[in-house]
Structure formats: C-alpha cells, structure tokens
C-alpha positions in Angstrom: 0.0 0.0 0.0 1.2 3.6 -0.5 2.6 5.3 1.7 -0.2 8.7 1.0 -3.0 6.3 1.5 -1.6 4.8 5.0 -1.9 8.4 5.8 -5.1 9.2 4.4 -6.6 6.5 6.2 -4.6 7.2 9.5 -5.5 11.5 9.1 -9.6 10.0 8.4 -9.4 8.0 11.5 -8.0 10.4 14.0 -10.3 13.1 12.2 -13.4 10.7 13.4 -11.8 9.5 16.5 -11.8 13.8 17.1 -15.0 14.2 16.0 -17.0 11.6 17.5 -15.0 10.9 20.5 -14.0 14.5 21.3 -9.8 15.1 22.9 -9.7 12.2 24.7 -10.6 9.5 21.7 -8.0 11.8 19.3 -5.1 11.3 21.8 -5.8 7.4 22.1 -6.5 6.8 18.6 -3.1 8.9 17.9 -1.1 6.7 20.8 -2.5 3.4 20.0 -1.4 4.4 16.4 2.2 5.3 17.1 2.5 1.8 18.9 1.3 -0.1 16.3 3.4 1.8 13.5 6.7 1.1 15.8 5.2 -2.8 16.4 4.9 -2.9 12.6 8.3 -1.8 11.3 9.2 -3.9 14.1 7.6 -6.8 12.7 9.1 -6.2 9.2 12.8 -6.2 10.7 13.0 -2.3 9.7 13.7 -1.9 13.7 15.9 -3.3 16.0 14.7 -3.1 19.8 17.4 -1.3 20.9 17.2 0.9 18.2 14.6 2.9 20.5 16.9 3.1 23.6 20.5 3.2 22.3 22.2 7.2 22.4 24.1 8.7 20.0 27.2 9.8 20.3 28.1 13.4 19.4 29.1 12.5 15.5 25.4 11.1 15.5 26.5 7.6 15.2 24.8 4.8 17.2 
C-alpha cells in the first residue's frame, strides 16, 4: 500500500476519532497508532529493539 493512503486513512481515523470521540478518543487513537506503526516496522525487521533506547554519540553515530 502507498505510503499517501496509509496516511489518508490514519489523518480519516484520528479526524473521526476527534469528531465523535472528542480530545480524549484523538489522543488514544493517535497513541495506540504510534505503537502499532513502531510494532509494525518492528515486525518487518525495519527496527531493532534497541534501536529505540541506544544514544548517539556526538558524531550522530549509534
């Protein structure tokens, strides 16, 4: 699937979840969203898990 319509359809589902559901249901739907984006690339091997909790060191290497 393209990349513009993963958005579109993630943009029309926090746009309901705000509209429907009011602040609360837009931060949720935007959080569960972000976890299952990072699960997914996790999934695919495009992330490894200590990808998310390694520094950098001041050239910007890992």
């Amino acid at each position: 699937m393209n990349m513009a319509v993963v958005g579109l359809i993630a943009g029309m589902a926090l746009g309901f979840a705000g509209y429907f559901g009011g602040f609360g249901a837009f931060l949720l739907v935007a959080a569960l969203g972000a976890i299952g984006f990072v699960a997914g690339r996790f999934l695919d091997g495009d992330l490894e898990p200590g990808d998310l909790f390694r520094m950098k060191d001041r050239e910007g290497r890992r």
